[in-house]
N, C-alpha and C positions, 0 to 999 in steps of 0.2 A: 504494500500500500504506500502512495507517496505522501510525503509531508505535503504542508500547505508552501512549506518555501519551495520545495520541487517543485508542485503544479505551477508557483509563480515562475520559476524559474524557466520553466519549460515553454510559458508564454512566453515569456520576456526574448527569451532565445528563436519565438519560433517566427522569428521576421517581421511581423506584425505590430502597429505602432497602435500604443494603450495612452491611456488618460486617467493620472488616480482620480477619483471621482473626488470633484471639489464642492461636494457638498457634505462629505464627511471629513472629520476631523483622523487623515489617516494618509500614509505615508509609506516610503521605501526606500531601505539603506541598502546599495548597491555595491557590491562589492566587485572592481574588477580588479586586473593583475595587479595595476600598482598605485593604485588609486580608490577612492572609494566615493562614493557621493549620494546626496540625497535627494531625491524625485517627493516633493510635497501636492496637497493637491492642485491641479488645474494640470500638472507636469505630465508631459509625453515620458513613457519609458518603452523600453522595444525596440521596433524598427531596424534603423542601422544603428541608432545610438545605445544600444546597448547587447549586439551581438557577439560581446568578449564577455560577458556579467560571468562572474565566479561564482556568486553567491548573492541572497538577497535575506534581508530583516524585514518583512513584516511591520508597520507601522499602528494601532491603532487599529478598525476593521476596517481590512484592507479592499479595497473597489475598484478595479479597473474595469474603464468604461471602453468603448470602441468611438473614435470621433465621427461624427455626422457628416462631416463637408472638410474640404480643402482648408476653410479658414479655421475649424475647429482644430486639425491639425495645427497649422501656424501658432496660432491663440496658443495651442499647448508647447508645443519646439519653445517658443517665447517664454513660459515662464517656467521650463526646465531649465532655462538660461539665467532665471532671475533668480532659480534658487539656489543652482550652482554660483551665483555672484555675491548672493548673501555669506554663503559658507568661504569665499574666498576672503571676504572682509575679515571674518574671525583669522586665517590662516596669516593674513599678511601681521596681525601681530607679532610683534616677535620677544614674547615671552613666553615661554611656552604653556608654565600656569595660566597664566589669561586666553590665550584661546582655547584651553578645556572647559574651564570656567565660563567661557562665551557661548560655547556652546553646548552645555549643559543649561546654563540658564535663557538660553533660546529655548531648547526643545521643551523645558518644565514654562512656558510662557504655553506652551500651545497644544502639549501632551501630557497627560494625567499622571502624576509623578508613580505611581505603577506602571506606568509603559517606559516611563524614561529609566527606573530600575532595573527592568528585563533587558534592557540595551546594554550590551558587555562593553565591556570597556574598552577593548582591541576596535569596535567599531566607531565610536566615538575619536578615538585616539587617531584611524587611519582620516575621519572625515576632516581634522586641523593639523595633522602634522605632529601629534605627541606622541608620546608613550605611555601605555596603558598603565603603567604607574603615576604619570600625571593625573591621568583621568582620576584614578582613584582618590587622588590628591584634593582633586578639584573637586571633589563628589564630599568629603568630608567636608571641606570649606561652604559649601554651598548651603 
């Protein structure tokens, strides 16, 4: 039987360009070779932009949608760029407690501090550039 990350996973990989549904409060940490990144809702995942994915987290109750029309695609490419831009803001810190810290208290701004606790720390840490011992760091501080 597959997990729900395999099934996500299998989408994701299987050419096809998804939409987290942006009417729920729910998300996706992408894990590719050497990089990792976050698809929140309104965000395209799939496609071509994500036929390397290693691995996927699960956000909240996760919902991918299929887009309607050309623009709804766009609309979505658009603010998978916007989230990837937010996450780079935290990264360009260059302390490395602070951007755990950034982005721990982002995702507890928008995700129920239950969901932010299931998020290991290797994923946190690959999304700003730390080490999961920061994270930890920053999780006590917070």
């Amino acid at each position: 039987m597959l997990s729900e990350e395999d099934d996500i996973l299998a989408r994701i990989r299987g050419g096809e360009l998804w939409v987290v549904n942006s009417r729920r409060r729910n998300g996706l940490i992408i894990h590719k070779e050497f990089y990792t990144e976050f698809a929140g809702p309104g965000a395209a995942v799939g496609g071509g932009l994500d036929s390397d994915c290693r691995a996927v987290i699960p956000l909240g109750s996760l919902s991918l949608i299929s887009p309607d029309s050309a623009e709804a695609q766009q609309k979505a490419l658009k603010i998978r760029l916007q989230w990837v831009r937010l996450t780079q803001n935290f990264t360009d810190k260059p302390v490395p407690l602070d951007r755990a810290q950034l982005i721990l208290e982002q995702f507890k701004s928008y995700f129920d501090q239950n969901i932010v606790d299931k998020v290991p720390d290797e994923a946190f840490a690959l999304l700003v550039g730390v080490l999961p011992y920061t994270v930890r760091r920053a999780r006590a501080l917070v």
